[in-house]
mmCIF file of the N, C-alpha and C atoms, coordinates in Angstrom:
data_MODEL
# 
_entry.id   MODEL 
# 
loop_
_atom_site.group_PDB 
_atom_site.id 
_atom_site.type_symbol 
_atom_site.label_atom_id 
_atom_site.label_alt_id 
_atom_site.label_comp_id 
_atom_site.label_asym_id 
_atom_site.label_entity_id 
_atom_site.label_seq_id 
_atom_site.pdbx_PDB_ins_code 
_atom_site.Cartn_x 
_atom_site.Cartn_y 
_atom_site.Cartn_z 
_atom_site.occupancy 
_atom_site.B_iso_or_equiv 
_atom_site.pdbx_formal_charge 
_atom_site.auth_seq_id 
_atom_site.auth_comp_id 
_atom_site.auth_asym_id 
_atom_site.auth_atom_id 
_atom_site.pdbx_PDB_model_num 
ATOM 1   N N  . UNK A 1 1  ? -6.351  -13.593 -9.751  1.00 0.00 ? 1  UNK A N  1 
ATOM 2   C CA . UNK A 1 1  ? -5.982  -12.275 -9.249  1.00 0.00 ? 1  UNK A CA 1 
ATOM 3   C C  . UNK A 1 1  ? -7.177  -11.724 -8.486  1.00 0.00 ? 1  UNK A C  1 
ATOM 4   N N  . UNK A 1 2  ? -6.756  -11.401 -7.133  1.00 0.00 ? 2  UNK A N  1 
ATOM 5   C CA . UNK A 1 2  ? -8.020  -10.602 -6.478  1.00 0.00 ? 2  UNK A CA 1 
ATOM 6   C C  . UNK A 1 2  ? -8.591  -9.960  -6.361  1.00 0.00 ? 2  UNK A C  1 
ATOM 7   N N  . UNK A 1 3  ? -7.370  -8.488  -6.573  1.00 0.00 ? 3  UNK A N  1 
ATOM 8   C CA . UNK A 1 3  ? -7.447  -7.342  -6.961  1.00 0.00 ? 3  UNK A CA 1 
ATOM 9   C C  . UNK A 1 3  ? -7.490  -6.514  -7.767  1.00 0.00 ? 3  UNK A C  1 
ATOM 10  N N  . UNK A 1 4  ? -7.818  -5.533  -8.256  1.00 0.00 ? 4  UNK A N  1 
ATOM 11  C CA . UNK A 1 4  ? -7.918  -5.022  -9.798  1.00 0.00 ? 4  UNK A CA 1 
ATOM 12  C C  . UNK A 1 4  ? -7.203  -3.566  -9.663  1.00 0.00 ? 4  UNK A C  1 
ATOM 13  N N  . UNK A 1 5  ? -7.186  -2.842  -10.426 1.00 0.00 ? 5  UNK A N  1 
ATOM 14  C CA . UNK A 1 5  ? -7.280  -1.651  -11.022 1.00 0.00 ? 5  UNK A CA 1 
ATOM 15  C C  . UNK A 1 5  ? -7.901  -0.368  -9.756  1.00 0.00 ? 5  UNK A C  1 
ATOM 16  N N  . UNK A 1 6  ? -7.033  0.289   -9.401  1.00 0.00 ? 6  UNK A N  1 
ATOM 17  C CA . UNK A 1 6  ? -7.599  1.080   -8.047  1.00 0.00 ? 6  UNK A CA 1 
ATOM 18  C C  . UNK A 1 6  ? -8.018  1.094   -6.918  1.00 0.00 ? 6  UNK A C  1 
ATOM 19  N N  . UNK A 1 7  ? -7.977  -0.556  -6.588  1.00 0.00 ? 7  UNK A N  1 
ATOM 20  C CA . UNK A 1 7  ? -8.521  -1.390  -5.208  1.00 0.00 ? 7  UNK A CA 1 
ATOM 21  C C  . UNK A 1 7  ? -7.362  -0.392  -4.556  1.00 0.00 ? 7  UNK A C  1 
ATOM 22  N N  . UNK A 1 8  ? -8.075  -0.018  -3.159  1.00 0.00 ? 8  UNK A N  1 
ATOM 23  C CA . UNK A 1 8  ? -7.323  0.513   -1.972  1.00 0.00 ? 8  UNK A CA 1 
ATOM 24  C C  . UNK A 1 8  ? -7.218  -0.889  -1.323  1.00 0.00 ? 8  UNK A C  1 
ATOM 25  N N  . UNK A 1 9  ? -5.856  -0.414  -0.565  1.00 0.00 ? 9  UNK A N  1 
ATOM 26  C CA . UNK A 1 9  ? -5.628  -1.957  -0.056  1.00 0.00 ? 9  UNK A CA 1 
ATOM 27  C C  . UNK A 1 9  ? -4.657  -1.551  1.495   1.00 0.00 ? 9  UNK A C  1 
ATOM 28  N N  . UNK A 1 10 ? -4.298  -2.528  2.017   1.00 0.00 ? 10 UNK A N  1 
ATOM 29  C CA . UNK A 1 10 ? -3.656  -2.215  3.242   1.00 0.00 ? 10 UNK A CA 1 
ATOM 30  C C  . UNK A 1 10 ? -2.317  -3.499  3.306   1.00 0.00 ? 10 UNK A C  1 
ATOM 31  N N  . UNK A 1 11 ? -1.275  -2.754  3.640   1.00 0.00 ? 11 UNK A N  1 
ATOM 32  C CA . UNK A 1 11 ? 0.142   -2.895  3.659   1.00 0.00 ? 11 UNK A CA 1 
ATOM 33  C C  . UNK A 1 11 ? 0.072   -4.247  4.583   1.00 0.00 ? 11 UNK A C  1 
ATOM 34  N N  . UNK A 1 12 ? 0.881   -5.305  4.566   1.00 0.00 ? 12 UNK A N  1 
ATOM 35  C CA . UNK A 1 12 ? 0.409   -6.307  5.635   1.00 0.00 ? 12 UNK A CA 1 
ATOM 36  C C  . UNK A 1 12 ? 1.419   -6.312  6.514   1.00 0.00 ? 12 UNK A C  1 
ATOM 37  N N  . UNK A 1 13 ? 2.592   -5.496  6.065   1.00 0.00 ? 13 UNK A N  1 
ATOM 38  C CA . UNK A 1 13 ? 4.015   -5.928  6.838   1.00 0.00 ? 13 UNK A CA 1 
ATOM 39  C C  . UNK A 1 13 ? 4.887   -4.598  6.831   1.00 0.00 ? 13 UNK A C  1 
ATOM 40  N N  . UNK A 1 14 ? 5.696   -4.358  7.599   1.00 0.00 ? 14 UNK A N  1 
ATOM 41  C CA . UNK A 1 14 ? 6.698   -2.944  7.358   1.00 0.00 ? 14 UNK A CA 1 
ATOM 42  C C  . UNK A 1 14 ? 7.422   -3.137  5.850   1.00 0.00 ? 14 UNK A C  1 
ATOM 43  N N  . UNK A 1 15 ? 7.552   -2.041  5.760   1.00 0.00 ? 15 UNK A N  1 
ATOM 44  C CA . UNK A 1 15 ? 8.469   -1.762  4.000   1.00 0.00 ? 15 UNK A CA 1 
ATOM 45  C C  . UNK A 1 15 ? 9.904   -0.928  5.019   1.00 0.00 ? 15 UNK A C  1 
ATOM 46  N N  . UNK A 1 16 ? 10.501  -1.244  5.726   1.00 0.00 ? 16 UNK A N  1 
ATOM 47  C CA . UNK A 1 16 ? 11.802  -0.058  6.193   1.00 0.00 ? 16 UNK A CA 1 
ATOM 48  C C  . UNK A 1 16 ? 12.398  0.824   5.679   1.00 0.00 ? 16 UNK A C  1 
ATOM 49  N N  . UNK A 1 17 ? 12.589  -0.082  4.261   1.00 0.00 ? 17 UNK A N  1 
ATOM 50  C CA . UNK A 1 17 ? 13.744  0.760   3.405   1.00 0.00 ? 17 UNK A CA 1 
ATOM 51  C C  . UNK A 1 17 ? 12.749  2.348   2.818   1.00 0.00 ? 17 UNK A C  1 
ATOM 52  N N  . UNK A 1 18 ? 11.057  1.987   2.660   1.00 0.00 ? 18 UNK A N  1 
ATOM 53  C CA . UNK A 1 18 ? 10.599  2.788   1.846   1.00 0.00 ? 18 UNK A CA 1 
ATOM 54  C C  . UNK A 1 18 ? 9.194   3.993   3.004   1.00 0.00 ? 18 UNK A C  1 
ATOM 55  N N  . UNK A 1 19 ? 9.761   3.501   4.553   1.00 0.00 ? 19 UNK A N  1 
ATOM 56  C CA . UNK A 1 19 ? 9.361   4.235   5.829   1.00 0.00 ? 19 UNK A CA 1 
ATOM 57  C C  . UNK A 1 19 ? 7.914   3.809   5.340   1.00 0.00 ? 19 UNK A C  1 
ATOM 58  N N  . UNK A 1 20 ? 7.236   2.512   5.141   1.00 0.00 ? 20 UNK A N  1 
ATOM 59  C CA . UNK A 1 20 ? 6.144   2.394   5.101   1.00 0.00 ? 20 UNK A CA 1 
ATOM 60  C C  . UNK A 1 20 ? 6.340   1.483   6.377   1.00 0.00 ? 20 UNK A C  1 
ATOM 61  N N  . UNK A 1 21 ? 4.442   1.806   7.466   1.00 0.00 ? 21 UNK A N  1 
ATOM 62  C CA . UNK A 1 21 ? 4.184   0.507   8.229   1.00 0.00 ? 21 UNK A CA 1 
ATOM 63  C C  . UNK A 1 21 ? 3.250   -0.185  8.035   1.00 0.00 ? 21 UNK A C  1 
ATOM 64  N N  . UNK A 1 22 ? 2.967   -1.535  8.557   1.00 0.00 ? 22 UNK A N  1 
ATOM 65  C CA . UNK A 1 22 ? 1.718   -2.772  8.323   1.00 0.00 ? 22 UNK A CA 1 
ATOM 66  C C  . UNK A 1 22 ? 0.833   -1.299  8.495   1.00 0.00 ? 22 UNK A C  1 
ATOM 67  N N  . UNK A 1 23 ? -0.216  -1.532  7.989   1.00 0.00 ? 23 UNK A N  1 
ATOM 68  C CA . UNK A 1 23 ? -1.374  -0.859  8.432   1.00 0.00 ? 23 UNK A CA 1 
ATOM 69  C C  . UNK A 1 23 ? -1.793  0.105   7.281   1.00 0.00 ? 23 UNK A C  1 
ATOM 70  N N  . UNK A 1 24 ? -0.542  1.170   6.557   1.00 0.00 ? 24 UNK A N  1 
ATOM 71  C CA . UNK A 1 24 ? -0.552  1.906   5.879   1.00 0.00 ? 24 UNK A CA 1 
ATOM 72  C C  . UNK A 1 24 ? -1.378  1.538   4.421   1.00 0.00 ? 24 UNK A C  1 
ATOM 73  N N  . UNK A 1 25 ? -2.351  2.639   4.240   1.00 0.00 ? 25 UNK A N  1 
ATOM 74  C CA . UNK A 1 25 ? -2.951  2.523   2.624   1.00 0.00 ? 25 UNK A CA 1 
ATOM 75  C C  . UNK A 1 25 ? -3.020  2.885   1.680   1.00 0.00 ? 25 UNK A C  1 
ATOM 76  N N  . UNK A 1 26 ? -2.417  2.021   0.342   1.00 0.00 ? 26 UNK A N  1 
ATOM 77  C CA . UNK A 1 26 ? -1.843  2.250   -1.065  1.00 0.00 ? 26 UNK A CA 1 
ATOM 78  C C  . UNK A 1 26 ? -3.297  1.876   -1.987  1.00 0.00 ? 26 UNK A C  1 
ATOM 79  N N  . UNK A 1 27 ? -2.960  2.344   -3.262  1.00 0.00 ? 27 UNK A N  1 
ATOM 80  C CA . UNK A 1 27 ? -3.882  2.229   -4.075  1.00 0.00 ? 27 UNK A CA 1 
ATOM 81  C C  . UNK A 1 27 ? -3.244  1.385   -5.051  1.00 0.00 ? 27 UNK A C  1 
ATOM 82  N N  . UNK A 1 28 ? -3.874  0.492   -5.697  1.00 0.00 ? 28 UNK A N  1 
ATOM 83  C CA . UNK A 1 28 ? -3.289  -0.462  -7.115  1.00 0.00 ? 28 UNK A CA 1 
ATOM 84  C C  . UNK A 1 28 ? -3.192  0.587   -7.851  1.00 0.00 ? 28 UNK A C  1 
ATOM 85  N N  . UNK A 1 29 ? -1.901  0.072   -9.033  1.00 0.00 ? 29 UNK A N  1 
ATOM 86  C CA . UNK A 1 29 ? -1.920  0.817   -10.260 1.00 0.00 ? 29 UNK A CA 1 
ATOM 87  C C  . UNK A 1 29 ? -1.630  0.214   -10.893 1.00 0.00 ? 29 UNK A C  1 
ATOM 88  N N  . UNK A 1 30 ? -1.276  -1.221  -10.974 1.00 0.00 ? 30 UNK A N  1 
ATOM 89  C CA . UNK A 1 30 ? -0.898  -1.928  -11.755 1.00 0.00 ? 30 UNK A CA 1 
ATOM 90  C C  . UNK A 1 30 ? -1.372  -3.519  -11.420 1.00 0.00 ? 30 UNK A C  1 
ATOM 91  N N  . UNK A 1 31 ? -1.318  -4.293  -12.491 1.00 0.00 ? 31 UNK A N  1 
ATOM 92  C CA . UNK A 1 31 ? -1.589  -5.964  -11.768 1.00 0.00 ? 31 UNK A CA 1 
ATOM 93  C C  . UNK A 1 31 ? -0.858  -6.580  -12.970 1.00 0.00 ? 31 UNK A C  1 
ATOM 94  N N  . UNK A 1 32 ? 0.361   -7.700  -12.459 1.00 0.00 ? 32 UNK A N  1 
ATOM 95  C CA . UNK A 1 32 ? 1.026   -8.360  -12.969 1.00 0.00 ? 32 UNK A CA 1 
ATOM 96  C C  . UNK A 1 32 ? 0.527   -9.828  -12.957 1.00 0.00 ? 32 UNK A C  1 
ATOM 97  N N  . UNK A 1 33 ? 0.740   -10.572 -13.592 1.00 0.00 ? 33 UNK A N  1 
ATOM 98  C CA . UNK A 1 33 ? 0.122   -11.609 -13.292 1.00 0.00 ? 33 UNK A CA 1 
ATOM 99  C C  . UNK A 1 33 ? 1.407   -12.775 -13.184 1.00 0.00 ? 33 UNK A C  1 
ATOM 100 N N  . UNK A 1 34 ? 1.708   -13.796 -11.972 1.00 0.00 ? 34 UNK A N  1 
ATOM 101 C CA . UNK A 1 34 ? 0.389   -14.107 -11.320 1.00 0.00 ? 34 UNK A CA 1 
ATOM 102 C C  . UNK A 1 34 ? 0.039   -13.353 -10.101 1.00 0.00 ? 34 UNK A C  1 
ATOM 103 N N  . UNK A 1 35 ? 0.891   -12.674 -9.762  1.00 0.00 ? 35 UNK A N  1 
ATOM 104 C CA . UNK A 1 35 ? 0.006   -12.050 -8.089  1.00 0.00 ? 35 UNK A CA 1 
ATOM 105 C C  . UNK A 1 35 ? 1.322   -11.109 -8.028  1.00 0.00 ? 35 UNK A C  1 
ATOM 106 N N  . UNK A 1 36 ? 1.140   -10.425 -8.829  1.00 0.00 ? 36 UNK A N  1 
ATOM 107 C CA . UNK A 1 36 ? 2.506   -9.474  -8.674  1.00 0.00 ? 36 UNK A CA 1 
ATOM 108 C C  . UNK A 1 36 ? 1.064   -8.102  -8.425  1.00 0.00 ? 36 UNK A C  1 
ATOM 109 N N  . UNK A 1 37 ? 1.382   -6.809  -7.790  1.00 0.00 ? 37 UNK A N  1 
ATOM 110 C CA . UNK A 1 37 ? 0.587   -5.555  -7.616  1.00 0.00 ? 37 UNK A CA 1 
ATOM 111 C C  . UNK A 1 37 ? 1.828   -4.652  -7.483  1.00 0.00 ? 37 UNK A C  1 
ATOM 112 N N  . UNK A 1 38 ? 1.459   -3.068  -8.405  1.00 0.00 ? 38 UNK A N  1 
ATOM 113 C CA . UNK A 1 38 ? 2.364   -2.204  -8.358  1.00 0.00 ? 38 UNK A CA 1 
ATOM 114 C C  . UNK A 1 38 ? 1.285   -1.292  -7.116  1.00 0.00 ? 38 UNK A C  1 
ATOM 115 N N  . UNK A 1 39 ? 1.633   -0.948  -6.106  1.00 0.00 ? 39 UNK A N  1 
ATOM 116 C CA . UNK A 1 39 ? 1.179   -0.556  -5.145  1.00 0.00 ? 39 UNK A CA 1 
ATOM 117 C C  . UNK A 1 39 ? 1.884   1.588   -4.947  1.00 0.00 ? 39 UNK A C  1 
ATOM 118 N N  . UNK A 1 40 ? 1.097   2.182   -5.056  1.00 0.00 ? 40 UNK A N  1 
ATOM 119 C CA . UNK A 1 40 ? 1.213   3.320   -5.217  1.00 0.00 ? 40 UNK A CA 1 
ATOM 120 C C  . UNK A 1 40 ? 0.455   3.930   -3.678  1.00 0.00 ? 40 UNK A C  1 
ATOM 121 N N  . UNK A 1 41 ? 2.114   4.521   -2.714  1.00 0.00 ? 41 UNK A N  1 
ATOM 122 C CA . UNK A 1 41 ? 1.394   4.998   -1.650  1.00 0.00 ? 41 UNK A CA 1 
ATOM 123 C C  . UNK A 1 41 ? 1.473   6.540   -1.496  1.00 0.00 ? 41 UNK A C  1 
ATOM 124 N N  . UNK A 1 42 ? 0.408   7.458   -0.711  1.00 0.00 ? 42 UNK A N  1 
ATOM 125 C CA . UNK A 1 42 ? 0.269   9.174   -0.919  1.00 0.00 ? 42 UNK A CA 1 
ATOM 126 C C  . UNK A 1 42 ? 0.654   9.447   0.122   1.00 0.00 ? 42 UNK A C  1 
ATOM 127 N N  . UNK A 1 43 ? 1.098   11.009  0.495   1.00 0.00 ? 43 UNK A N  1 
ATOM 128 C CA . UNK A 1 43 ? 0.360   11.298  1.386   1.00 0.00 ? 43 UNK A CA 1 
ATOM 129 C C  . UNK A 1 43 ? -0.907  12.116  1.359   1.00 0.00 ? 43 UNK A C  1 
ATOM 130 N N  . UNK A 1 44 ? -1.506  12.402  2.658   1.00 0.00 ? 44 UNK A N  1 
ATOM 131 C CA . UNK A 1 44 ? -2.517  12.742  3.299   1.00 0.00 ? 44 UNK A CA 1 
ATOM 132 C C  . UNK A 1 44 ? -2.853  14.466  2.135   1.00 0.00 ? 44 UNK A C  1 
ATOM 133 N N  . UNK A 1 45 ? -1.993  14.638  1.648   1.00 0.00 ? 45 UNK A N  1 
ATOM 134 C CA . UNK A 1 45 ? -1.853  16.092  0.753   1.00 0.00 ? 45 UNK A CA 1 
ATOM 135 C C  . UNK A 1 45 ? -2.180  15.525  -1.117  1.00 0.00 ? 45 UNK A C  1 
ATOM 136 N N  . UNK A 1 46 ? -1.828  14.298  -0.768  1.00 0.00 ? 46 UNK A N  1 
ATOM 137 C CA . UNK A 1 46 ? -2.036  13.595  -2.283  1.00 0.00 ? 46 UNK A CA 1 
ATOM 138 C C  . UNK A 1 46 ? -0.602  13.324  -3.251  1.00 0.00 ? 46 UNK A C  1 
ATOM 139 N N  . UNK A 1 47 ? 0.615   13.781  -2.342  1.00 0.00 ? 47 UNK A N  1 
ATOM 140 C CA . UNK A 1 47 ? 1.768   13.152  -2.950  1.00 0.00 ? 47 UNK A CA 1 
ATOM 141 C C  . UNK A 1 47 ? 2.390   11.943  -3.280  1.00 0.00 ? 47 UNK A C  1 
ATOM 142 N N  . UNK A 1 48 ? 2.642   11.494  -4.093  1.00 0.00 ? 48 UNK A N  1 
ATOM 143 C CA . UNK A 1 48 ? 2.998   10.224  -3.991  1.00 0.00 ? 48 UNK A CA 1 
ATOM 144 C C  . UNK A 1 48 ? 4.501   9.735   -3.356  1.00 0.00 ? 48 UNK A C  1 
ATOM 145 N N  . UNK A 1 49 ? 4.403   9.468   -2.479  1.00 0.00 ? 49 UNK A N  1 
ATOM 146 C CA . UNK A 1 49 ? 5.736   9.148   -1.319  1.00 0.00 ? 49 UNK A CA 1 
ATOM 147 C C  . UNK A 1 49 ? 6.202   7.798   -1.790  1.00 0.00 ? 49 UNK A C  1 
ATOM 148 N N  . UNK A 1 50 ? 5.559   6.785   -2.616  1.00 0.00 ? 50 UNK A N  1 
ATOM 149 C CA . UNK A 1 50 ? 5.904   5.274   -2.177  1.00 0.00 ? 50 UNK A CA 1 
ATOM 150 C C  . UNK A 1 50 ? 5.531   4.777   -3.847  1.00 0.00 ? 50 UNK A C  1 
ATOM 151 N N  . UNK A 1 51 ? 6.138   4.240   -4.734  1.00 0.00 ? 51 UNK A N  1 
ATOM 152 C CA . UNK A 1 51 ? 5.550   2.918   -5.878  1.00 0.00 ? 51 UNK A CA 1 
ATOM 153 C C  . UNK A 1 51 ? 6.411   1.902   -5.258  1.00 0.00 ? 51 UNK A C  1 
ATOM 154 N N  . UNK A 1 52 ? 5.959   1.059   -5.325  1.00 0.00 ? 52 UNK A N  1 
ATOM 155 C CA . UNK A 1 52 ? 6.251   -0.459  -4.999  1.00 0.00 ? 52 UNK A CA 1 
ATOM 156 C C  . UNK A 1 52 ? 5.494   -1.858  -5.952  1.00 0.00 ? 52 UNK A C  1 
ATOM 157 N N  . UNK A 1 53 ? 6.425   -2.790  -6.179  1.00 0.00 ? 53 UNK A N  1 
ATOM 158 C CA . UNK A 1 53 ? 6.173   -3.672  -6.378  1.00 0.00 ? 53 UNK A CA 1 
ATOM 159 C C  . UNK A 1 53 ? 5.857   -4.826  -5.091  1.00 0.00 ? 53 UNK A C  1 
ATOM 160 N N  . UNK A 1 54 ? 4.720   -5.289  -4.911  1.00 0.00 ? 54 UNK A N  1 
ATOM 161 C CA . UNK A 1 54 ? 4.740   -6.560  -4.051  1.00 0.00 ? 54 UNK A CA 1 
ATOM 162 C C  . UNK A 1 54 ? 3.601   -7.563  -4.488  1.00 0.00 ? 54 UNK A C  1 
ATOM 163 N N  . UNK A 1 55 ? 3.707   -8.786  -3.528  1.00 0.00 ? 55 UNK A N  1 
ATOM 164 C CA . UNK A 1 55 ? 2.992   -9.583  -3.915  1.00 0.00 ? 55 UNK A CA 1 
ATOM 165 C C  . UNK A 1 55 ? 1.458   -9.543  -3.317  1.00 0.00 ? 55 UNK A C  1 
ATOM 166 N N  . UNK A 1 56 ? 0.306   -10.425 -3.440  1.00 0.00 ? 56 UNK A N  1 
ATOM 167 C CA . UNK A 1 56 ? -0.554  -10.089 -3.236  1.00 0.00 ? 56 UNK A CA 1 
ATOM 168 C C  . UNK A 1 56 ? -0.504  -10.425 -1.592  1.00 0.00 ? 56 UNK A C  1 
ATOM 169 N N  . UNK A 1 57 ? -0.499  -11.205 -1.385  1.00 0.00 ? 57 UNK A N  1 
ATOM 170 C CA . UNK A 1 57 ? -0.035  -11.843 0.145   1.00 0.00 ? 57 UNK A CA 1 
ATOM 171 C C  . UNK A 1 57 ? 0.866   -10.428 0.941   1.00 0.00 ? 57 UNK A C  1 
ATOM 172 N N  . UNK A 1 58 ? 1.277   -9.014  0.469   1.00 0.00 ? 58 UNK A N  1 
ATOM 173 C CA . UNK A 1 58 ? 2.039   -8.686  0.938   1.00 0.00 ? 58 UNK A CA 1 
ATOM 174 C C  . UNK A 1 58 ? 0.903   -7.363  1.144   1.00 0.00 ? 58 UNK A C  1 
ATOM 175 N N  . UNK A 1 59 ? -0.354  -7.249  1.105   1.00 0.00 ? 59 UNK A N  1 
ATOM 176 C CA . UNK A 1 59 ? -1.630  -6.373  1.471   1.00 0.00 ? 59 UNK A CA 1 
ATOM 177 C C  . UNK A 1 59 ? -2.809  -7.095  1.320   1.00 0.00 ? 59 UNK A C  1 
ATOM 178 N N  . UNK A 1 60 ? -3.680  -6.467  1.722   1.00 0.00 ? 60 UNK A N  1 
ATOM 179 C CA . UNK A 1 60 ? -4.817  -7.728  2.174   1.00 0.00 ? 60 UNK A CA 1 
ATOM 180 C C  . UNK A 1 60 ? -5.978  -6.181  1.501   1.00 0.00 ? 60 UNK A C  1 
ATOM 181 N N  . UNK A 1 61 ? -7.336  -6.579  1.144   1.00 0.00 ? 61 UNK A N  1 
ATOM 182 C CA . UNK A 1 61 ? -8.389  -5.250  0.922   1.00 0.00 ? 61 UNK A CA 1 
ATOM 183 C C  . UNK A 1 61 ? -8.950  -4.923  2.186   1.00 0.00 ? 61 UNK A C  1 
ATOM 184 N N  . UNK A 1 62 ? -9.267  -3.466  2.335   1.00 0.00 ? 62 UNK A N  1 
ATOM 185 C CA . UNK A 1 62 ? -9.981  -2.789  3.061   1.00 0.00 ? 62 UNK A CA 1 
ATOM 186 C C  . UNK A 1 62 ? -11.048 -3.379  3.717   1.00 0.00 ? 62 UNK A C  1 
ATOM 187 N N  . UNK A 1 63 ? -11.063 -3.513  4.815   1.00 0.00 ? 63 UNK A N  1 
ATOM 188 C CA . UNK A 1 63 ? -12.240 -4.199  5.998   1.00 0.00 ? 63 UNK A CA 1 
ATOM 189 C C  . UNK A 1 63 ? -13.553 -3.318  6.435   1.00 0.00 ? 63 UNK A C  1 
ATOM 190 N N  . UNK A 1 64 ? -14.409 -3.497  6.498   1.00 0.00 ? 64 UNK A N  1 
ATOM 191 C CA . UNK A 1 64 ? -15.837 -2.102  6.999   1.00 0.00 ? 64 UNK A CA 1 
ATOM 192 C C  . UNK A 1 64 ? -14.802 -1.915  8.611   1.00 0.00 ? 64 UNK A C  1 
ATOM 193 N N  . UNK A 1 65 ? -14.437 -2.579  9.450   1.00 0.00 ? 65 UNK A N  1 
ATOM 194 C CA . UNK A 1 65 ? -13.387 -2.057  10.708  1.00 0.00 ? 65 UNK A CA 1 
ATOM 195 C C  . UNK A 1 65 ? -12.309 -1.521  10.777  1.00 0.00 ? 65 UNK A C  1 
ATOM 196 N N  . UNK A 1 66 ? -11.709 -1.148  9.614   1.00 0.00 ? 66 UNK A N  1 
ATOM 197 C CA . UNK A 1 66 ? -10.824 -0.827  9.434   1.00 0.00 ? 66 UNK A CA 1 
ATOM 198 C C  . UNK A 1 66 ? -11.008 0.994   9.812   1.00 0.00 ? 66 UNK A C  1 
ATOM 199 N N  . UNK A 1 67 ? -10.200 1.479   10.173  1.00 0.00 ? 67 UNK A N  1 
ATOM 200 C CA . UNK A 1 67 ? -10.099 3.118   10.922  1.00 0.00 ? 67 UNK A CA 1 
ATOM 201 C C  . UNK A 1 67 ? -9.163  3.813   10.095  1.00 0.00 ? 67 UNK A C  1 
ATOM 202 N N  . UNK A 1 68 ? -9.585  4.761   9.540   1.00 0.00 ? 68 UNK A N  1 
ATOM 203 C CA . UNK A 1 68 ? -8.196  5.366   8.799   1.00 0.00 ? 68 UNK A CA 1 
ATOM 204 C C  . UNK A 1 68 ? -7.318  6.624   10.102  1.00 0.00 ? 68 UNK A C  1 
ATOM 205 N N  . UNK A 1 69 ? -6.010  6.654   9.715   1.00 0.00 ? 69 UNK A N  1 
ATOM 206 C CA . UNK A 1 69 ? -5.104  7.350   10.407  1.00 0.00 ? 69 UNK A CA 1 
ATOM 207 C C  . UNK A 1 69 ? -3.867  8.465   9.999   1.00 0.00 ? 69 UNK A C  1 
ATOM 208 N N  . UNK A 1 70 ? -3.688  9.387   10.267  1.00 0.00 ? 70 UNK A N  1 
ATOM 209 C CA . UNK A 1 70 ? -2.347  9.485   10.269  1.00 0.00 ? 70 UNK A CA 1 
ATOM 210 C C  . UNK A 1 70 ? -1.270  9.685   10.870  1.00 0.00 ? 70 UNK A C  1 
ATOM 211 N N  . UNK A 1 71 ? -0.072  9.605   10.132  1.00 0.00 ? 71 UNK A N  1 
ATOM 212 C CA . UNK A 1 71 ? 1.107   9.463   10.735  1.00 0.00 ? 71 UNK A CA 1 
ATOM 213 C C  . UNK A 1 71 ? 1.906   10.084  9.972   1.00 0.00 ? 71 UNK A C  1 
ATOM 214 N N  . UNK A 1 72 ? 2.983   10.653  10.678  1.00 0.00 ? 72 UNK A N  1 
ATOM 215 C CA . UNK A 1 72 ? 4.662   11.507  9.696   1.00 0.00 ? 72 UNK A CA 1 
ATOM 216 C C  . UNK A 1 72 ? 5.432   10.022  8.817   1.00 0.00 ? 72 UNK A C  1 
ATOM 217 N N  . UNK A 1 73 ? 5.137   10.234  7.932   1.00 0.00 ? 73 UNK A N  1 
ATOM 218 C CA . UNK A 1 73 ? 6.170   9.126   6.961   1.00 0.00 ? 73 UNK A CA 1 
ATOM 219 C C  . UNK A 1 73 ? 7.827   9.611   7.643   1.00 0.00 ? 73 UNK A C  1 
ATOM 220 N N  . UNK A 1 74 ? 8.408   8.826   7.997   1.00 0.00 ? 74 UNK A N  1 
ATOM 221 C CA . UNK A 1 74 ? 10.270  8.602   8.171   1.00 0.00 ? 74 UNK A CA 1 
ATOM 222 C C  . UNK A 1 74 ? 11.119  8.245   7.293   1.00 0.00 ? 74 UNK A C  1 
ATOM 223 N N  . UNK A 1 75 ? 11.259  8.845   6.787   1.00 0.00 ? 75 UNK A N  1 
ATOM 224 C CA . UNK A 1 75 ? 11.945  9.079   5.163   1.00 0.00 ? 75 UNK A CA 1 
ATOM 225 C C  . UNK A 1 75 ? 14.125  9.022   5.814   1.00 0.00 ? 75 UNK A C  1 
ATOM 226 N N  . UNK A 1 76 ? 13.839  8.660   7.255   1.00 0.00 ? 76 UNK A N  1 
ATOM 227 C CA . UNK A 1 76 ? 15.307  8.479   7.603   1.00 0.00 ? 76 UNK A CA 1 
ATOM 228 C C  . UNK A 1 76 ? 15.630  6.883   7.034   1.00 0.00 ? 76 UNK A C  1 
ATOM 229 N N  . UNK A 1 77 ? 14.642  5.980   6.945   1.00 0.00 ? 77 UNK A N  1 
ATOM 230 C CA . UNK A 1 77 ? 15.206  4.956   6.651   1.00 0.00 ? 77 UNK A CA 1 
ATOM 231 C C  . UNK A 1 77 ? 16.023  4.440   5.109   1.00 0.00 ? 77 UNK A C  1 
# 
């Protein structure tokens, strides 16, 4: 397991159903083993908009190049 306990991490792929995009950043809250992560995403206010289950392959950790951003979550999907 790569990740632990509060690792910020970054989304690797769109979520549609849950208006998340690649890029977007969740915090661990959970680690299943073998590579299962309960992925907990906010917004910018500190709400929690998103829990998800995915695999590890399905976010990658925070890069020193990495730029933080925001964006309106689309809660139409």
């Amino acid at each position: 397991m790569r990740f632990k306990l509060l690792d910020t991490v970054v989304l690797n792929r769109d979520l549609q159903d849950r208006g998340l995009r690649k890029g977007d950043l969740g915090a661990v809250v959970e680690v299943y083993e073998p590579d299962g992560l309960e992925i907990e995403f906010v917004s910018a206010s500190g709400k929690t908009e998103a829990l998800v289950t995915l695999k590890e392959s399905d976010v990658r950790a925070v890069a020193d190049g990495d730029l933080i951003a925001v964006r309106r979550l689309d809660r139409s999907a």
